[in-house]
PDB file of N, H, CA, C and O in Angstrom:
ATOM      1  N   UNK A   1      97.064 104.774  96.855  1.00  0.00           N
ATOM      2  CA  UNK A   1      97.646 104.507  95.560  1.00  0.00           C
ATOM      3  C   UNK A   1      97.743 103.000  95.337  1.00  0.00           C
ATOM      4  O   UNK A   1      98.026 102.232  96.257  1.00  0.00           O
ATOM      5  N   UNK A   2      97.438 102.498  93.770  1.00  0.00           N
ATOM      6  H   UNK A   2      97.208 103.121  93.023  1.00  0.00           H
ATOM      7  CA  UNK A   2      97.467 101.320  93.832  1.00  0.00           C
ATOM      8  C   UNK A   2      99.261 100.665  93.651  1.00  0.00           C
ATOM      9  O   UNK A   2     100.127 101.141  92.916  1.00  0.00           O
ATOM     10  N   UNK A   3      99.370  99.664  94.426  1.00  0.00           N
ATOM     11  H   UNK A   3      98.667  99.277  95.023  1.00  0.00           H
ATOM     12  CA  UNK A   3     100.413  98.774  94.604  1.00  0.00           C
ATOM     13  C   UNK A   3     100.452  97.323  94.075  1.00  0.00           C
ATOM     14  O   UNK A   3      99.637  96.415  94.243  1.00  0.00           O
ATOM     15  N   UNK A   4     101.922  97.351  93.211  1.00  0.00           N
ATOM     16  H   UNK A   4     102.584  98.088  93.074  1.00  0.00           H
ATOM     17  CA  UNK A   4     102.080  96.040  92.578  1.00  0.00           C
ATOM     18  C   UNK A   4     101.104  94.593  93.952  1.00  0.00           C
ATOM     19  O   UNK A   4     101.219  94.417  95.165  1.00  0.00           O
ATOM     20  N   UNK A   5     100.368  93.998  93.014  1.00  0.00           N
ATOM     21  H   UNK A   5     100.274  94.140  92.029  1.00  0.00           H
ATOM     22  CA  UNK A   5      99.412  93.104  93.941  1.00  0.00           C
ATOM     23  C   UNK A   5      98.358  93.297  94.048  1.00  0.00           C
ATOM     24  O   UNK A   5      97.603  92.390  93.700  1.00  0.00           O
ATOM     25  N   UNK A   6      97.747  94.615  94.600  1.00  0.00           N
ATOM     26  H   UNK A   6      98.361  95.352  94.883  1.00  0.00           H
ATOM     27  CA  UNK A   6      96.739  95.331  94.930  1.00  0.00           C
ATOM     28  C   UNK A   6      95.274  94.612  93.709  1.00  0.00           C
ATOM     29  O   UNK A   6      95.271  94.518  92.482  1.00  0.00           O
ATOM     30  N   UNK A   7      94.455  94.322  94.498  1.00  0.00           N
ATOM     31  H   UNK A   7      94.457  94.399  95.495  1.00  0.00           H
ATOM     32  CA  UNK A   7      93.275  93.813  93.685  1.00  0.00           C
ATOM     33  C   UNK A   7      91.872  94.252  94.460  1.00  0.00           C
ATOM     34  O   UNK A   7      91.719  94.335  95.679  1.00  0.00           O
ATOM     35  N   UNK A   8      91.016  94.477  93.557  1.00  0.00           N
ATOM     36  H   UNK A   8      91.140  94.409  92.567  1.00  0.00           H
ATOM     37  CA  UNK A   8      89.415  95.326  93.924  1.00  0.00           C
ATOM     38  C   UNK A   8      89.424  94.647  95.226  1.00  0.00           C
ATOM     39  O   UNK A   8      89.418  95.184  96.334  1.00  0.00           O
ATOM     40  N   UNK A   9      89.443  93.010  94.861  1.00  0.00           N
ATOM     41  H   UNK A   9      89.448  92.573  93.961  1.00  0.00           H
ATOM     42  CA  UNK A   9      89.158  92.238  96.179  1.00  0.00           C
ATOM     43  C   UNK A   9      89.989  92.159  97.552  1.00  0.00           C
ATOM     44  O   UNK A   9      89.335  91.727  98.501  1.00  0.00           O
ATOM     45  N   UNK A  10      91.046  92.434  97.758  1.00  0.00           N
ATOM     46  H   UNK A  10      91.578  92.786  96.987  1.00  0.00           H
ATOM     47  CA  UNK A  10      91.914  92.531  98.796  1.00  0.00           C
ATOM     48  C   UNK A  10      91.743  94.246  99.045  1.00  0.00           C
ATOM     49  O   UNK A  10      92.195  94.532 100.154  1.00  0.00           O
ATOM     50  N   UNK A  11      91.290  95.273  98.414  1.00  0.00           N
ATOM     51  H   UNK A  11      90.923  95.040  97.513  1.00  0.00           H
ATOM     52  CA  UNK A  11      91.526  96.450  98.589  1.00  0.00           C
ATOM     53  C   UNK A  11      89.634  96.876  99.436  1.00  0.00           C
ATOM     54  O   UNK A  11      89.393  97.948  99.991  1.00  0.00           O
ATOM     55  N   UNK A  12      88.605  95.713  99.283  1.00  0.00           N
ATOM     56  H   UNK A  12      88.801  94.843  98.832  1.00  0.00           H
ATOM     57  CA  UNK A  12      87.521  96.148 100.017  1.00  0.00           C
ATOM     58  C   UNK A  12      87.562  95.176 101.499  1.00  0.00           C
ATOM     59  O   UNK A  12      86.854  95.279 102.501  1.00  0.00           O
ATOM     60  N   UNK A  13      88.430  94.429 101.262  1.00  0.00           N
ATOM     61  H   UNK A  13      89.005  94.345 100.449  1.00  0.00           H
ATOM     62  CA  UNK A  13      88.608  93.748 102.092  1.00  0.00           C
ATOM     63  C   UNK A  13      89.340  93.993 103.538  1.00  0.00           C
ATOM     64  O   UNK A  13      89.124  93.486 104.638  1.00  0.00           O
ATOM     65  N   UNK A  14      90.504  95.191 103.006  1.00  0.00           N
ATOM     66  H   UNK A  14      90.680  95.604 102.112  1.00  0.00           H
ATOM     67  CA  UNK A  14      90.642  96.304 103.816  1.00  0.00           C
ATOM     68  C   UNK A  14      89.930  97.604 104.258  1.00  0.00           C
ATOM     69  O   UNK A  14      90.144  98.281 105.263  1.00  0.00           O
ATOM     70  N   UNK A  15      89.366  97.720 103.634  1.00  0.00           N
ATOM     71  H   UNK A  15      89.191  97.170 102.817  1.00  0.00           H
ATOM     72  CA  UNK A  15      88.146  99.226 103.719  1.00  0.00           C
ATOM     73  C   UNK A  15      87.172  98.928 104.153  1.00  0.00           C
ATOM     74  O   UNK A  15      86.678  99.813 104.851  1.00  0.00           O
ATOM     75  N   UNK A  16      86.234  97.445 104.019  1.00  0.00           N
ATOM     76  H   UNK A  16      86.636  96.727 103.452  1.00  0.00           H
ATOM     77  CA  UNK A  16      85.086  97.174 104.065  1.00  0.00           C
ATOM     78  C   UNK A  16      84.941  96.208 105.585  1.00  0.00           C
ATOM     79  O   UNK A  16      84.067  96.213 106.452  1.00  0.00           O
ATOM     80  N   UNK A  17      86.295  95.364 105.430  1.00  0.00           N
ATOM     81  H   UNK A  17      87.004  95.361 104.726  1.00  0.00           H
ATOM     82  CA  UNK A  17      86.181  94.378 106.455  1.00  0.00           C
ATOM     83  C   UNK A  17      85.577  93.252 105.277  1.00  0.00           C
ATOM     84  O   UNK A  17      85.544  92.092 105.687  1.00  0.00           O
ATOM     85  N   UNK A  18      85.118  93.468 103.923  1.00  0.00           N
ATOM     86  H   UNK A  18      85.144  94.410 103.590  1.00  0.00           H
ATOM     87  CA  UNK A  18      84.057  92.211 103.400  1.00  0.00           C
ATOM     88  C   UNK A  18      84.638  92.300 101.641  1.00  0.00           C
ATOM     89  O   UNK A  18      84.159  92.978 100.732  1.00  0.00           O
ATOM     90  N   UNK A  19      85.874  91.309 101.600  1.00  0.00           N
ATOM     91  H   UNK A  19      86.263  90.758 102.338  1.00  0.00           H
ATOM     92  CA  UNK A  19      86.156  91.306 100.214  1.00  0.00           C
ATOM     93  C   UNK A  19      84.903  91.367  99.125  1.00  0.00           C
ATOM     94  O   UNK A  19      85.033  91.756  97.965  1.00  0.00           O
ATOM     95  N   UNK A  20      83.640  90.898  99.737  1.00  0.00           N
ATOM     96  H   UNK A  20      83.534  90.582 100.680  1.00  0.00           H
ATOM     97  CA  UNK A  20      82.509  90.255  98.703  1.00  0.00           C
ATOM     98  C   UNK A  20      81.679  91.792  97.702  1.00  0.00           C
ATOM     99  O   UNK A  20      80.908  91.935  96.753  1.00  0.00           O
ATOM    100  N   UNK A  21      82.612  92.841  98.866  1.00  0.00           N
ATOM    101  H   UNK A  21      83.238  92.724  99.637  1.00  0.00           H
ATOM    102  CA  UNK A  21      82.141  93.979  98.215  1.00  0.00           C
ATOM    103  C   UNK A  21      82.831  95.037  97.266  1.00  0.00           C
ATOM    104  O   UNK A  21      82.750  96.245  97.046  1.00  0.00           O
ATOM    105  N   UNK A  22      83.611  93.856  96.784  1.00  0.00           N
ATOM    106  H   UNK A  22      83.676  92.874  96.963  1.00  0.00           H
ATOM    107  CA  UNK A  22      84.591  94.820  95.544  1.00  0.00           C
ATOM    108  C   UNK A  22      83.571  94.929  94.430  1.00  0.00           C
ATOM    109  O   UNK A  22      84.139  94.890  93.338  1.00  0.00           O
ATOM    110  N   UNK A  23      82.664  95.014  94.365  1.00  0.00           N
ATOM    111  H   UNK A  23      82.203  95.046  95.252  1.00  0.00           H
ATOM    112  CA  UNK A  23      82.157  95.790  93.112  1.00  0.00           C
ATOM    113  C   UNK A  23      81.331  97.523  93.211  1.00  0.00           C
ATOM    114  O   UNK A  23      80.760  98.311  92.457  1.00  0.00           O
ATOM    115  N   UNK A  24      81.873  97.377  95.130  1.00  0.00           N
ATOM    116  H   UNK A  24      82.337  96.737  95.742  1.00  0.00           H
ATOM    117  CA  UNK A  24      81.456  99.006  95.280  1.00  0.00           C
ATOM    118  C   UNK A  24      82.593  99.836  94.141  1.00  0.00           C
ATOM    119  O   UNK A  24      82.435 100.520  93.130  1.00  0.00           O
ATOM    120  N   UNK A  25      84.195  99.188  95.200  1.00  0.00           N
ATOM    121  H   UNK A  25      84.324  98.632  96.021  1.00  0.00           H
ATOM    122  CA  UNK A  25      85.210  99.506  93.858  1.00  0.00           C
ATOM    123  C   UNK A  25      84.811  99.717  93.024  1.00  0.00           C
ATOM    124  O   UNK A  25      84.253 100.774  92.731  1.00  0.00           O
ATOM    125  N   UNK A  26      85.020  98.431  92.113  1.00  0.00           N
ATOM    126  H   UNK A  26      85.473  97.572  92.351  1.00  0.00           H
ATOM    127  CA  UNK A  26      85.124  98.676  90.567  1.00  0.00           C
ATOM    128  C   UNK A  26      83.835  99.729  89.576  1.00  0.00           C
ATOM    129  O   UNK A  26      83.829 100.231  88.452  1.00  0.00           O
ATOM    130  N   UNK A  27      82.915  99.679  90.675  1.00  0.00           N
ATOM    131  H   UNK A  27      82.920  99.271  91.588  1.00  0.00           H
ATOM    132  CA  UNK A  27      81.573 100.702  90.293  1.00  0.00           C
ATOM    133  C   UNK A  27      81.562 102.133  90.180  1.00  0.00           C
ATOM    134  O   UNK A  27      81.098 102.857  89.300  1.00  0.00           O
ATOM    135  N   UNK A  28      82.438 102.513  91.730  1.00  0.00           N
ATOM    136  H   UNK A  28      82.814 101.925  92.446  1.00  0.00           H
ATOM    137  CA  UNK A  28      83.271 103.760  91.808  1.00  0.00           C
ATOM    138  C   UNK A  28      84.296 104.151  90.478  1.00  0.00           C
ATOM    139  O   UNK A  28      84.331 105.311  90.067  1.00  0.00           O
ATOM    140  N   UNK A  29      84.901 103.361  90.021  1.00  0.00           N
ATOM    141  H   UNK A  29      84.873 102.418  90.356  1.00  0.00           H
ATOM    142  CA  UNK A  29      86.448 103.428  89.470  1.00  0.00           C
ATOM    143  C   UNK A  29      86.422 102.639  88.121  1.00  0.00           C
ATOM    144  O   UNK A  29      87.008 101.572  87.941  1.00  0.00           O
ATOM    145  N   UNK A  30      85.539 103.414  87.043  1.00  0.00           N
ATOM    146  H   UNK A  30      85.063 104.281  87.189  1.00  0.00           H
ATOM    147  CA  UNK A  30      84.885 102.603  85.955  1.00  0.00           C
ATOM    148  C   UNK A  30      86.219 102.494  84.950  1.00  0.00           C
ATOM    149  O   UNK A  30      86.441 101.773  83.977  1.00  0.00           O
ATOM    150  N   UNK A  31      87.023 103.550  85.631  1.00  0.00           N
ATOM    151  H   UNK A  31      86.842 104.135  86.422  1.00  0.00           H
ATOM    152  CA  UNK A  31      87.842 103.581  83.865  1.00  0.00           C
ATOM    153  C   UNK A  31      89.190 102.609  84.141  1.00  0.00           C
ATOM    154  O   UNK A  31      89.972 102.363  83.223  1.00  0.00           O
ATOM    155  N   UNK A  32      89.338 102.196  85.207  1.00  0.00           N
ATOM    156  H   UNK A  32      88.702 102.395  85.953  1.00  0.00           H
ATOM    157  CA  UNK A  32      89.995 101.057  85.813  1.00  0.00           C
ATOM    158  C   UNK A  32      89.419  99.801  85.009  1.00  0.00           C
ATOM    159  O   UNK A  32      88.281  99.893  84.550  1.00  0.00           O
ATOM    160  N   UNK A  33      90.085  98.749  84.838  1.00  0.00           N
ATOM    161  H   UNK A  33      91.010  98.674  85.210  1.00  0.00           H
ATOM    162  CA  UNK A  33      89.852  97.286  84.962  1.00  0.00           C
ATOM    163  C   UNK A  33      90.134  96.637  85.709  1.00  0.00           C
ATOM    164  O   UNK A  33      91.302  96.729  86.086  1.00  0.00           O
ATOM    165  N   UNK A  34      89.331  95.709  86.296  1.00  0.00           N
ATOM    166  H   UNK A  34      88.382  95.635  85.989  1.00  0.00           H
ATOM    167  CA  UNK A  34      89.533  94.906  87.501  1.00  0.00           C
ATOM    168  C   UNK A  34      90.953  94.215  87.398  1.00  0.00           C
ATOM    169  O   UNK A  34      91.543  94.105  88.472  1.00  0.00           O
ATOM    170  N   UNK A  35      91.411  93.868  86.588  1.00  0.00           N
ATOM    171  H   UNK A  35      90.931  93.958  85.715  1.00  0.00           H
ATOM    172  CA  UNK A  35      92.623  92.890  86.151  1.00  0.00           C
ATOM    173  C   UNK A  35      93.643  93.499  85.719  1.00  0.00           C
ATOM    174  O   UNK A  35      94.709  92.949  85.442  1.00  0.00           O
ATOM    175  N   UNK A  36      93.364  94.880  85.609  1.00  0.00           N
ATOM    176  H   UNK A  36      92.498  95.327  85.834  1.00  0.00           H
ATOM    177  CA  UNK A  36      94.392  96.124  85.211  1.00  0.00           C
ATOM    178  C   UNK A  36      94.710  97.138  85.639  1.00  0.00           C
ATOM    179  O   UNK A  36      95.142  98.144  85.077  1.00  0.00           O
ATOM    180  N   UNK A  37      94.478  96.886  86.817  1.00  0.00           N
ATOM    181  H   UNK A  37      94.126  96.069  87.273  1.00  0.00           H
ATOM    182  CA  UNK A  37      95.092  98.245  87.886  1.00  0.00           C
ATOM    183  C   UNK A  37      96.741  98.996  87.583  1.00  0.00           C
ATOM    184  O   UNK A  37      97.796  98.422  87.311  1.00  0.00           O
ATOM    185  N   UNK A  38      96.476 100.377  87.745  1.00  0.00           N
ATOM    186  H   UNK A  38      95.619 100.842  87.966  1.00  0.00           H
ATOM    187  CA  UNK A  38      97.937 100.750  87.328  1.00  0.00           C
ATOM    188  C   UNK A  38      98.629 100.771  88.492  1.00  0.00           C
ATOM    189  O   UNK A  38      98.299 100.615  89.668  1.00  0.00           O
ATOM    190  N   UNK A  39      99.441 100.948  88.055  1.00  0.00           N
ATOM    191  H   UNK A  39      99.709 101.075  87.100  1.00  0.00           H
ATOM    192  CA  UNK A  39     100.363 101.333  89.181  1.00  0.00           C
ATOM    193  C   UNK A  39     100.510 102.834  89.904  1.00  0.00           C
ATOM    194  O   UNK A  39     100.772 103.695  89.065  1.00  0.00           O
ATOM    195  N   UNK A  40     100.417 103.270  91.074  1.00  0.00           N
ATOM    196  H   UNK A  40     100.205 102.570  91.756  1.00  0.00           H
ATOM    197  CA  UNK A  40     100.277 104.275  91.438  1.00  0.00           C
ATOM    198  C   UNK A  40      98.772 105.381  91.187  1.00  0.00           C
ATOM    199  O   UNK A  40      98.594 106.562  91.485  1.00  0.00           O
ATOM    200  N   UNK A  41      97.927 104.417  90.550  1.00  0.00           N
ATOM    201  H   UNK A  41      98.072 103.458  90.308  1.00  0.00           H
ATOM    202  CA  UNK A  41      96.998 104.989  90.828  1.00  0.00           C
ATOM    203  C   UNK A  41      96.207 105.281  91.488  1.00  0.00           C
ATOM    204  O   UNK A  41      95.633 104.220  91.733  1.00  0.00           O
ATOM    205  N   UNK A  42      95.336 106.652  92.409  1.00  0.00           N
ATOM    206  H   UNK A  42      95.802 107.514  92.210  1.00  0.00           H
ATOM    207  CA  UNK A  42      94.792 106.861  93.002  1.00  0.00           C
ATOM    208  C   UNK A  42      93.149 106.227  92.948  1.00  0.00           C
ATOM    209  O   UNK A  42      92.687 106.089  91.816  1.00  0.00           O
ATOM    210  N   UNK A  43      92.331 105.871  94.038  1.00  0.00           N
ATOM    211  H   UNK A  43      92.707 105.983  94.958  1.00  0.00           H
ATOM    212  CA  UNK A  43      90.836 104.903  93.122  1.00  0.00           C
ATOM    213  C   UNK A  43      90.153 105.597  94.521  1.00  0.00           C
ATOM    214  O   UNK A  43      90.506 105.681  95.698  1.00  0.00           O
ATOM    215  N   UNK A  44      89.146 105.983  93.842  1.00  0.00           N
ATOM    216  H   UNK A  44      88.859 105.915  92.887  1.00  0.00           H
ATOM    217  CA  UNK A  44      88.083 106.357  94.860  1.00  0.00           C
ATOM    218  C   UNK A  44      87.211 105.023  95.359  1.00  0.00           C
ATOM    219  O   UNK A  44      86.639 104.168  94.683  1.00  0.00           O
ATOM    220  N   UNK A  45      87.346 105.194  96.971  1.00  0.00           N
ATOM    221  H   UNK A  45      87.810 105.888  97.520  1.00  0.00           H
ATOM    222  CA  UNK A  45      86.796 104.034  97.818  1.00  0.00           C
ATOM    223  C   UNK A  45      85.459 104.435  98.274  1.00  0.00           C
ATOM    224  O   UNK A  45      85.531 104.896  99.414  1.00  0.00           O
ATOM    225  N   UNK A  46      83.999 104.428  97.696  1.00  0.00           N
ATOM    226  H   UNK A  46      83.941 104.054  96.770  1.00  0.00           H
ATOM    227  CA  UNK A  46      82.538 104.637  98.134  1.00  0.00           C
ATOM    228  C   UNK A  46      82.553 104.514  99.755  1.00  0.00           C
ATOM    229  O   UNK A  46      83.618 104.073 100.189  1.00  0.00           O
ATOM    230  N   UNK A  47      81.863 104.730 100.436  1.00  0.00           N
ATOM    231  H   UNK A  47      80.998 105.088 100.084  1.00  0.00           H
ATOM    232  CA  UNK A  47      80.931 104.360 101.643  1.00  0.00           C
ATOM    233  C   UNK A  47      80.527 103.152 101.259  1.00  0.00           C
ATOM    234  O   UNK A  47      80.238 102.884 100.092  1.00  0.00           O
ATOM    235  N   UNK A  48      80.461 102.024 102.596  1.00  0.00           N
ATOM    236  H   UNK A  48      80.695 102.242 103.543  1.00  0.00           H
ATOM    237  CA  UNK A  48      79.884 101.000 102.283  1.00  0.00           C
ATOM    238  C   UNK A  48      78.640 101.347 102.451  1.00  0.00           C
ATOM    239  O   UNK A  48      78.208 102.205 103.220  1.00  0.00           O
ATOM    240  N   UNK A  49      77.757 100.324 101.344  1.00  0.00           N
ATOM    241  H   UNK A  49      78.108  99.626 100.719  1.00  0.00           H
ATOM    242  CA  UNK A  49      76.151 100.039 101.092  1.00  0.00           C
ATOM    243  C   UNK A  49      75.408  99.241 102.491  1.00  0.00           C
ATOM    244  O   UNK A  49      74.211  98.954 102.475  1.00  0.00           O
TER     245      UNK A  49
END
């Protein structure tokens, strides 16, 4: 679930090991905005490429 803070880039950065790949995120999770994450929302995390 997303958490006050929580950003594409700190959230692949945990999953991936490689912040540089937050646009698996935001690719996954279209109806999201990068700059507008809700609160408590659930975001599907891809397999890394």
């Amino acid at each position: 679930m997303i958490a006050a803070g929580d950003t594409y880039w700190g959230l692949a950065k945990q999953a991936y090991g490689d912040a540089s790949k937050w646009m698996l995120i935001a690719e996954a999770n279209k109806d999201y905005k990068p700059r507008r994450l809700p609160l408590g929302a659930t975001l599907t995390i891809p397999a890394a490429k």
